[in-house]
VONU-870185 format. One record per atom (N, C-alpha, C, CB): x, y, z; residue number from 1; atom name; residue in one letter. Coordinates in steps of 0.2 Angstrom, whole numbers. Glycine has a CB too. Layout:
N
PT     x     y     z   i at aa
PT     X     Y     Z NUM CA  a
...
//
This chain:
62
PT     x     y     z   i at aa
PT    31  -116    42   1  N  x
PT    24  -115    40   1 CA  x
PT    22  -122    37   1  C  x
PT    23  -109    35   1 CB  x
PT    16  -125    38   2  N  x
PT    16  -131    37   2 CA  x
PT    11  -131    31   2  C  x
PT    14  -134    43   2 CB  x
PT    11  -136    26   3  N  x
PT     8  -134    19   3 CA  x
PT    -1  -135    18   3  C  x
PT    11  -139    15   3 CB  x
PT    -3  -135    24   4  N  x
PT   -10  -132    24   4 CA  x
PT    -9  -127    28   4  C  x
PT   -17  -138    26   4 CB  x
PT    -5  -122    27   5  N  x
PT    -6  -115    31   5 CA  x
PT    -2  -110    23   5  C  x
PT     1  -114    40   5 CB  x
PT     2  -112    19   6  N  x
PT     3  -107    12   6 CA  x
PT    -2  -103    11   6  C  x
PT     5  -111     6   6 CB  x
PT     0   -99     9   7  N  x
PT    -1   -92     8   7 CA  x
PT    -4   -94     0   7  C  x
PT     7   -86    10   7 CB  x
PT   -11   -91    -2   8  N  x
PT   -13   -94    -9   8 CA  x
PT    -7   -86   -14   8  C  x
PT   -26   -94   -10   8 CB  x
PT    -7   -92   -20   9  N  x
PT    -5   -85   -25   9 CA  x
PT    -7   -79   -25   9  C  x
PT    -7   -84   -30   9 CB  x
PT   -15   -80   -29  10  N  x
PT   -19   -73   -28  10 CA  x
PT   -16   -69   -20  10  C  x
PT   -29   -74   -28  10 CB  x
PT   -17   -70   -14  11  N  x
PT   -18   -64   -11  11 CA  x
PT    -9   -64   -11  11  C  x
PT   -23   -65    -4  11 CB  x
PT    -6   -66   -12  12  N  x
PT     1   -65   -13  12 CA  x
PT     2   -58   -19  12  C  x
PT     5   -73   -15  12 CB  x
PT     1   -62   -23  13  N  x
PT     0   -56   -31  13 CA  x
PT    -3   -49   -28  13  C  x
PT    -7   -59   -39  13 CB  x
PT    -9   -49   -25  14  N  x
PT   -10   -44   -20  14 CA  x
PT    -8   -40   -18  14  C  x
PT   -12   -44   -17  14 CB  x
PT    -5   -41   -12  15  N  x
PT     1   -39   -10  15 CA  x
PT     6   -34   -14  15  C  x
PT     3   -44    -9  15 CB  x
PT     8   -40   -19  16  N  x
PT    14   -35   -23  16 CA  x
PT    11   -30   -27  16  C  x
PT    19   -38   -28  16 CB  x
PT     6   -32   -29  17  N  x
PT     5   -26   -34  17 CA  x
PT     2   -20   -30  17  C  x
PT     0   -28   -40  17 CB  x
PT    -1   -22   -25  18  N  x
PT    -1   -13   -22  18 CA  x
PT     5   -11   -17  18  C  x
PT   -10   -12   -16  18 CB  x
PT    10   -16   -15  19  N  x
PT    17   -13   -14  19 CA  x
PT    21   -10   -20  19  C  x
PT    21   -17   -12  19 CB  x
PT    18   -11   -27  20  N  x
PT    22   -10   -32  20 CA  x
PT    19    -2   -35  20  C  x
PT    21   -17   -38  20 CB  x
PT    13    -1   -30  21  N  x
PT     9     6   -34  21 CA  x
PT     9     9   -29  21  C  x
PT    -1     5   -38  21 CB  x
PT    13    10   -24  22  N  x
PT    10    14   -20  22 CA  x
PT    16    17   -18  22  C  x
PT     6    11   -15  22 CB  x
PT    17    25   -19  23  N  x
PT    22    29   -16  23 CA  x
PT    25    30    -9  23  C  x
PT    21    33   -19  23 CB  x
PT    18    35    -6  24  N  x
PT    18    33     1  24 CA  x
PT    11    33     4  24  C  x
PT    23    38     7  24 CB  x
PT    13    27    11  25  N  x
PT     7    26    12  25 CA  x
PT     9    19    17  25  C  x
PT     2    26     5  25 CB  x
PT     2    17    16  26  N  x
PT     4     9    21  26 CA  x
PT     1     5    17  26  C  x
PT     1     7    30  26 CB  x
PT     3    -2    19  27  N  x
PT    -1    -9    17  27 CA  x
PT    -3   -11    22  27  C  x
PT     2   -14    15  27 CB  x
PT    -7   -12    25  28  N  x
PT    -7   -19    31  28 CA  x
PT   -10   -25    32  28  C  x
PT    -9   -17    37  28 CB  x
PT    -7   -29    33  29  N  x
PT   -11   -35    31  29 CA  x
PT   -13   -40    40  29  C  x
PT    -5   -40    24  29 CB  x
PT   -18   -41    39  30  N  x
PT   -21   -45    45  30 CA  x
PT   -23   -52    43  30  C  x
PT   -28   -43    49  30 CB  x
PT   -19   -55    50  31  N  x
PT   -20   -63    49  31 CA  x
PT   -25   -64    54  31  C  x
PT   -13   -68    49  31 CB  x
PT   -29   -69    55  32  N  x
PT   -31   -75    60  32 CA  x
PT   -31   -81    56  32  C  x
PT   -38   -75    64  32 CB  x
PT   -30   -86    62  33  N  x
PT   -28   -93    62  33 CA  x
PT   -23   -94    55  33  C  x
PT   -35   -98    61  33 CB  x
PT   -16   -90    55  34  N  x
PT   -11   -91    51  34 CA  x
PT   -16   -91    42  34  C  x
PT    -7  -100    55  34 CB  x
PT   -18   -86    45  35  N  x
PT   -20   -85    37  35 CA  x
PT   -23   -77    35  35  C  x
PT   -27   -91    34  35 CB  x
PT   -23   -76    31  36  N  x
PT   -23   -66    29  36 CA  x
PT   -31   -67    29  36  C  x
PT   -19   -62    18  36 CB  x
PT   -32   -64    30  37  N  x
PT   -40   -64    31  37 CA  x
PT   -42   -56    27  37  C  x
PT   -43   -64    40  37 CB  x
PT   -39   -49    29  38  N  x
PT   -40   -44    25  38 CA  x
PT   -31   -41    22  38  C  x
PT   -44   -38    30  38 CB  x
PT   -32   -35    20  39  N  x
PT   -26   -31    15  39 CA  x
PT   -30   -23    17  39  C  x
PT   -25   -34     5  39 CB  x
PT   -27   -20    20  40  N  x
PT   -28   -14    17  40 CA  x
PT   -24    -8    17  40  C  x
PT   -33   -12    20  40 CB  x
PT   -27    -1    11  41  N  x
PT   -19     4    10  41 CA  x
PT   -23     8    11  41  C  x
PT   -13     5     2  41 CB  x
PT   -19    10    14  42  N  x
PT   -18    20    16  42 CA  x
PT   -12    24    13  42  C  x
PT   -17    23    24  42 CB  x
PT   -15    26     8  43  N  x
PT   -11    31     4  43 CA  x
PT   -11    38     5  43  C  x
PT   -14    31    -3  43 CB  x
PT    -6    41     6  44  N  x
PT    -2    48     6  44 CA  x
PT    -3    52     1  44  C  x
PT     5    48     7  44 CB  x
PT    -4    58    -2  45  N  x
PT    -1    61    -8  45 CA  x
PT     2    68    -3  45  C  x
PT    -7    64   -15  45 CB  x
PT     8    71    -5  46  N  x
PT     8    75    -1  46 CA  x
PT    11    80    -7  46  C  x
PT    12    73     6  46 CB  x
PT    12    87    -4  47  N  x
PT    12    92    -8  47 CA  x
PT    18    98    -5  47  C  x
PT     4    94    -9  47 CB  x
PT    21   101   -10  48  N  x
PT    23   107    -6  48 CA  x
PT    23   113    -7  48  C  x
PT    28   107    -5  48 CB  x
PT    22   117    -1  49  N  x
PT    18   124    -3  49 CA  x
PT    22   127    -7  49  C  x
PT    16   128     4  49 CB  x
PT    18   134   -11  50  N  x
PT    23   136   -14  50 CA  x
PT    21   146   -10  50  C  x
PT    22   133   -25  50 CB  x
PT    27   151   -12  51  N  x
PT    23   157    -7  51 CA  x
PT    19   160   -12  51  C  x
PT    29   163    -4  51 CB  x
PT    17   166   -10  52  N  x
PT    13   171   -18  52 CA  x
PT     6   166   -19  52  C  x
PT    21   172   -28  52 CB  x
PT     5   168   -28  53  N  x
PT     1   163   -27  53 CA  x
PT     3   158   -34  53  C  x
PT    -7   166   -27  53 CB  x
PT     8   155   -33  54  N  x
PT    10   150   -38  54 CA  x
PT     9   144   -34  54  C  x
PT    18   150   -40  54 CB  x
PT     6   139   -39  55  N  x
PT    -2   133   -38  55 CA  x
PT     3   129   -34  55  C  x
PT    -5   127   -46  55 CB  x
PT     0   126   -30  56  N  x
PT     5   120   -26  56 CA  x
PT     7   115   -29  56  C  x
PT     2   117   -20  56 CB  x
PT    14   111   -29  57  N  x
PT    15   108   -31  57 CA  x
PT    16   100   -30  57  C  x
PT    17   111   -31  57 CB  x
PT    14    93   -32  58  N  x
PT    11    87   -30  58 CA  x
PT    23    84   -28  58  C  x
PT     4    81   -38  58 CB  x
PT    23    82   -22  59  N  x
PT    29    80   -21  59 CA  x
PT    33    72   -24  59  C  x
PT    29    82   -15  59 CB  x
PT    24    71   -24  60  N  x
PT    27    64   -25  60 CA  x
PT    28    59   -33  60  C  x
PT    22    61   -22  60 CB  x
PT    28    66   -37  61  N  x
PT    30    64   -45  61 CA  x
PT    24    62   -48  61  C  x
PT    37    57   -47  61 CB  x
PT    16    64   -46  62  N  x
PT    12    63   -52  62 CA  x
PT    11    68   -55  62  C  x
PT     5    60   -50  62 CB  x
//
């Protein structure tokens, strides 16, 4: 990578901090011309059923 193609901070900090908040789900990041142009997350919550009628439960510890 040549040093007019580096990757700026901010969108680097980006990055981590929604890799750092996100349980499941995706990140994806798109480039043209060797540069990130968007970032976007798709987040999961998922749950497990419970029988009778006890409330369902969130699986992912919130």
């Amino acid at each position: 990578m040549s040093s007019k193609n580096k990757i700026d901070q901010e969108v680097i900090d980006k990055i981590i901090n929604l890799l750092e908040n996100i349980e499941f789900g995706t990140v994806q990041i798109t480039v043209h011309d060797s540069q990130v142009t968007q970032i976007e997350k798709g987040e999961k919550f998922r749950f497990a059923l419970k029988k009778g009628n006890e409330k369902l439960r969130r699986v992912n510890g919130d």
